[in-house]
C-alpha positions as CSV (number, residue, x, y, z in Angstrom):
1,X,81.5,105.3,-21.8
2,X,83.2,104.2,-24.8
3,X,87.4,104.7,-25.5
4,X,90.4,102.9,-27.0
5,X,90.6,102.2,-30.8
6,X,88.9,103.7,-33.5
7,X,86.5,101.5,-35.2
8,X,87.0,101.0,-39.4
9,X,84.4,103.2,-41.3
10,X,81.9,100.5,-42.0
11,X,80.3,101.1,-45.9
12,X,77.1,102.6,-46.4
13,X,74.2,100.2,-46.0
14,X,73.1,99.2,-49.6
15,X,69.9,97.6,-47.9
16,X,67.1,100.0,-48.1
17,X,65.0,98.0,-45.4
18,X,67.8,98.8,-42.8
19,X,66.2,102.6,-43.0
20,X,62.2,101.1,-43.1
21,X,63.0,101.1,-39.3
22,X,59.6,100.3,-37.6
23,X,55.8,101.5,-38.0
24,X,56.1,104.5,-36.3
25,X,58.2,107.2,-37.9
26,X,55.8,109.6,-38.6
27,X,55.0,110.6,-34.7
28,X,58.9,111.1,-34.1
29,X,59.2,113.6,-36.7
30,X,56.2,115.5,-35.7
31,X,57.5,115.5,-32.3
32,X,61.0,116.5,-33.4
33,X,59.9,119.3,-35.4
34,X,57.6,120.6,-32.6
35,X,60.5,120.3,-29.9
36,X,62.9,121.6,-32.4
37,X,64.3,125.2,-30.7
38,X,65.1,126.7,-34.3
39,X,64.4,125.7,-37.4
40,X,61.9,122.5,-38.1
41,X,63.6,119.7,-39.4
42,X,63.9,119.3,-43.1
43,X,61.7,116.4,-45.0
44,X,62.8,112.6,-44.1
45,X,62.8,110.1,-47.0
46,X,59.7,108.5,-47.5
47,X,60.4,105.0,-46.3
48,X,61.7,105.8,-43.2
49,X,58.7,107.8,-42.0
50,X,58.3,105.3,-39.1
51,X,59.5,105.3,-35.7
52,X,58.8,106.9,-33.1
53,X,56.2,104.6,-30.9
54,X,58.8,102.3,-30.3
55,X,61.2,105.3,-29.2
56,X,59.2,107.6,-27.5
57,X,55.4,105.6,-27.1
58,X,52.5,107.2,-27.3
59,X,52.6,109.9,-24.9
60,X,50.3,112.8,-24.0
61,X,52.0,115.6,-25.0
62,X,53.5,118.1,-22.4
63,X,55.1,122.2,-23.2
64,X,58.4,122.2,-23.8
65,X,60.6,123.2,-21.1
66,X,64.0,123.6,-19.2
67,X,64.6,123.0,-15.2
68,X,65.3,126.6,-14.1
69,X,66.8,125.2,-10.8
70,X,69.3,122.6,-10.3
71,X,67.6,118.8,-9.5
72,X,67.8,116.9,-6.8
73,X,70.9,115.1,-6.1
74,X,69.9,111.7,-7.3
75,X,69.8,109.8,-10.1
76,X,65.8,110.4,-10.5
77,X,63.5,112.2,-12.9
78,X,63.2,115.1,-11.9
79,X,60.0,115.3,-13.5
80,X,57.1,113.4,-15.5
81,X,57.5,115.1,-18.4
82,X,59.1,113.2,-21.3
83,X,59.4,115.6,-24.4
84,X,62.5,116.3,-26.7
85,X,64.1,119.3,-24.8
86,X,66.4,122.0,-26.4
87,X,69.0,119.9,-24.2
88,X,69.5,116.2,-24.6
89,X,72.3,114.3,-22.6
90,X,74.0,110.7,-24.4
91,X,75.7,107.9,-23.2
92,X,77.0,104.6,-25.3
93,X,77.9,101.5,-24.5
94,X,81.1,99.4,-26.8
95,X,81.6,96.0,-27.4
96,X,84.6,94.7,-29.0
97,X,84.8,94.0,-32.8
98,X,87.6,92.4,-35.2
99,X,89.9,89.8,-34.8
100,X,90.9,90.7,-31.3
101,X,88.0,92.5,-30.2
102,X,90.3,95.4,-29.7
103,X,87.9,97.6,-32.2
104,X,85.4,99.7,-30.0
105,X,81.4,99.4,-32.2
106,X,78.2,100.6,-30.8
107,X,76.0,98.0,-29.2
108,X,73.8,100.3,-27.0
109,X,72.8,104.0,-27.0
110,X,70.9,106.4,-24.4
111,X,69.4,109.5,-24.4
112,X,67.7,111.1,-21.7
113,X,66.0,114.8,-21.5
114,X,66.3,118.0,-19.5
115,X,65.0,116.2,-16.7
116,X,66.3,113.1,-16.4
117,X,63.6,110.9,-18.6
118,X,64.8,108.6,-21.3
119,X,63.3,109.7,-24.8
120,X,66.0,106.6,-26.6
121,X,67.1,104.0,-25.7
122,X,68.2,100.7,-28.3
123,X,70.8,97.8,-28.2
124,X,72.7,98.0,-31.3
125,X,73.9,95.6,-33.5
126,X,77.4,96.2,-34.9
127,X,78.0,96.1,-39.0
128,X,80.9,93.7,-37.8
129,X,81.0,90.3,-36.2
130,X,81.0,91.2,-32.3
131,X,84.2,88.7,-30.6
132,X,83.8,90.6,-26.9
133,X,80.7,91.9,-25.5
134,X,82.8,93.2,-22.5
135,X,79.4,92.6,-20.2
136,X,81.5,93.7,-16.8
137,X,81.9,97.3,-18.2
138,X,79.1,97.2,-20.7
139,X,76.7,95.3,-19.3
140,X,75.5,93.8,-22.8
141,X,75.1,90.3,-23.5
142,X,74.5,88.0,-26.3
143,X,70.7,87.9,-25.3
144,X,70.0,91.3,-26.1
145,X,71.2,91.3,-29.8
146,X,68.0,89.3,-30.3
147,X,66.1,92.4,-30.2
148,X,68.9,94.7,-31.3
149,X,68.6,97.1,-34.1
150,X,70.8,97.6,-36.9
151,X,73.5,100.2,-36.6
152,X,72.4,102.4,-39.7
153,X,68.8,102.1,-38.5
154,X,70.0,103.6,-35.1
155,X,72.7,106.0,-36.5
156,X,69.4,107.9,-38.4
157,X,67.3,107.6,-35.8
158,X,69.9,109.4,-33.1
159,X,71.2,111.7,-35.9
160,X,67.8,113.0,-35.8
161,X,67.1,113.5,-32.2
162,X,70.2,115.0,-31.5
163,X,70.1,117.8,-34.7
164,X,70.1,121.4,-33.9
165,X,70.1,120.9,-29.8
166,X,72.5,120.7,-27.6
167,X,74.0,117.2,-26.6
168,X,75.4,116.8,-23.2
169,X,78.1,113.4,-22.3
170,X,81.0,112.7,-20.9
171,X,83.9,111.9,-23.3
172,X,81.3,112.4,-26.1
173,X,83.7,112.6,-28.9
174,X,84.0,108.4,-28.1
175,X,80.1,108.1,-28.3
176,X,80.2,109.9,-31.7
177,X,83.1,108.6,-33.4
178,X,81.5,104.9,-32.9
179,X,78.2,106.6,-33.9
180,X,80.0,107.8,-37.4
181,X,78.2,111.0,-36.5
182,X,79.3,114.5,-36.1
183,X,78.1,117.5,-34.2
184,X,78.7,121.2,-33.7
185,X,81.3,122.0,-31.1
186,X,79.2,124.9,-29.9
187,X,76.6,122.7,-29.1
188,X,78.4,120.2,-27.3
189,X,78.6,120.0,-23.5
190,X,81.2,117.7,-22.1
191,X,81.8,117.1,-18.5
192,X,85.1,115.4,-19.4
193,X,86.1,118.7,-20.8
194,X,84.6,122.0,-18.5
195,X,87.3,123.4,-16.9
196,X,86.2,123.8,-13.6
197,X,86.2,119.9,-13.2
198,X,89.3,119.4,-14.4
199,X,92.3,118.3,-11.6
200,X,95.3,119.9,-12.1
201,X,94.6,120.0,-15.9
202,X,93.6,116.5,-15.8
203,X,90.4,114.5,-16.6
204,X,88.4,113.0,-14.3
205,X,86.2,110.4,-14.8
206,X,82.7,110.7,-14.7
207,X,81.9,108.5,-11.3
208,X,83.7,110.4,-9.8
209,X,82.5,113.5,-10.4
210,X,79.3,111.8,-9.7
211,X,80.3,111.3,-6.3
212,X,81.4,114.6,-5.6
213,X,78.9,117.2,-7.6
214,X,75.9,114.6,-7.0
215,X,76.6,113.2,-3.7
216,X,75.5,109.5,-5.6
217,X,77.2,106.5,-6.7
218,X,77.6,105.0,-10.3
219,X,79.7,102.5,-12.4
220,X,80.4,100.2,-9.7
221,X,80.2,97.2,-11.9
222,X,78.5,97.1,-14.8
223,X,77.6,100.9,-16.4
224,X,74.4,101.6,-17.6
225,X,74.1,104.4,-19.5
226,X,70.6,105.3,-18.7
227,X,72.2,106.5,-15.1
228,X,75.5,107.3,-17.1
229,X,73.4,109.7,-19.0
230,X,71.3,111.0,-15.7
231,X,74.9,111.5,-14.1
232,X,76.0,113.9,-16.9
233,X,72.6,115.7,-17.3
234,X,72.4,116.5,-13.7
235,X,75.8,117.6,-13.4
236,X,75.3,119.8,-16.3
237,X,72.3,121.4,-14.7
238,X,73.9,121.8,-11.8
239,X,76.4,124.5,-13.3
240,X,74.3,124.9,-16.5
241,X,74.2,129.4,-16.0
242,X,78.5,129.7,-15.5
243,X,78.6,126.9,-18.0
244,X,76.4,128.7,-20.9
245,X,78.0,132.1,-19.7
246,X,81.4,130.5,-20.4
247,X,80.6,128.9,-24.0
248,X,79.0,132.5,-24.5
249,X,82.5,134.1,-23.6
250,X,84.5,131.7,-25.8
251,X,82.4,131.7,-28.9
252,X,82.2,135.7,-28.6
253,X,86.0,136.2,-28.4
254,X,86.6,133.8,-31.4
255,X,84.7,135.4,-33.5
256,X,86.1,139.0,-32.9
257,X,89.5,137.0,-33.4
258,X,88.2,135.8,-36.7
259,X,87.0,138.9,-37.7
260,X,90.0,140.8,-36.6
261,X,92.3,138.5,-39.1
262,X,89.7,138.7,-41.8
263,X,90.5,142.6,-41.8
264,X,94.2,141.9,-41.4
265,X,94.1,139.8,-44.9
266,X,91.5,141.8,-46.8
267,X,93.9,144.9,-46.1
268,X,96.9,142.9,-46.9
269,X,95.5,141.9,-50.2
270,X,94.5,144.8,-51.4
271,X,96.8,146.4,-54.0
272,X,98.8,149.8,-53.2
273,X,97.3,152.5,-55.0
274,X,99.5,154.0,-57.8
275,X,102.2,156.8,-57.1
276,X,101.2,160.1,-58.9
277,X,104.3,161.2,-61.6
278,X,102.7,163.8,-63.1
């Protein structure tokens, strides 16, 4: 999991064969838009119509579908099948960056589905010198910039798989905010966040919750966010029907409060009728 300092804004990418990615684009949208639980996904540029061998391989394709029971507890796939679900969980990894190294930047990213299977996973090389790779936590090392991709190249590709479902994590505003990416707060699941885990209003971290939900072990040296990302999913899972029922709660009583002030101003706005003289 990714904290600390903010990383600067890097500038756009002016190199358009950053965005070329690799050969195989065109099967990762047609799987996007078939796993896609609303609306397809809108038309992607012509020159980046190639990825998605290299992220997902060529699979036989399997139905879409959701674990209607909670999974083992281990970190294990909990099943063979290795589509896009309507529910994706993220980890990232940070080295350091600037002067220092004090600046967190992206140098790997995870996503794994419903059941545990990764459907990403990509070393990531920073828009800006890296000074620390921070190996003991991150478990990166010079070696695997070799085959790193670029950090616009990923940002697409992950702004893509994660659009219109709902992205599970732990502490995921860190993972996005060195991802320059946003995402719907109603569509965001973060055990660092659910109340119930909370300890006396506190956050725990997610080992430890790990440990106690999942009866397993992780981080005990270098993380990996493949299991990082296991670790939240299955956690998730675990209390997925009071966790949904919760967000459904919430998200229902703001909008009645929104709709109750939207009255409130209209009826304040509106001008008094005029007093009749005659």
């Amino acid at each position: 999991m990714g904290g600390g300092a903010a990383a600067a804004t890097p500038k756009p990418n002016p190199n358009p064969k950053l965005l070329s990615l690799n050969p195989n684009w065109a099967q990762l949208q047609q799987r996007l838009q078939a796993g896609r639980p609303n609306k397809p996904s809108p038309a992607i540029d012509a020159d980046a119509k190639t990825l998605t061998e290299s992220v997902l391989g060529k699979r036989k394709e399997r139905p879409v579908s959701e674990p209607e029971a909670s999974p083992p507890y281990a970190l294990t796939p909990t099943s063979s099948d290795m589509s896009l679900t309507n529910v994706l969980a993220m980890d990232c990894e940070m080295v350091g960056v600037s002067s220092q190294g004090s600046k967190n930047a992206l140098g790997r990213v995870t996503l794994v589905n419903s059941w545990g299977n990764v459907v990403y996973d990509e070393y990531v090389r920073p828009v800006e010198h890296i000074v620390d790779f921070r190996t003991k936590i991150s478990g990166i090392r010079p070696k695997n910039m070799k085959k790193a991709k670029e950090f616009w190249a990923v940002q697409k590709e992950v702004a893509e798989l994660i659009k219109g479902r709902i992205l599970v994590g732990h502490a995921l505003h860190n993972d996005l905010k060195v991802l320059l990416l946003g995402h719907p707060k109603r569509d965001m699941r973060d055990t660092s966040d659910y109340e119930p885990f909370l300890r006396e209003g506190r956050r725990r971290a997610l080992k430890d919750l790990a440990a106690q939900i999942l009866g397993v072990k992780i981080q005990q040296n270098e993380h990996c966010p493949v299991e990082d990302a296991r670790a939240a999913m299955f956690i998730y899972n675990r209390y997925k029907k009071e966790w949904e029922k919760c967000i459904k709660k919430r998200f229902k009583l703001k909008e009645k409060l929104k709709n109750r002030r939207k009255k409130k101003s209209e009826a304040a706005s509106k001008p008094d009728a005029p007093n009749d003289l005659s």
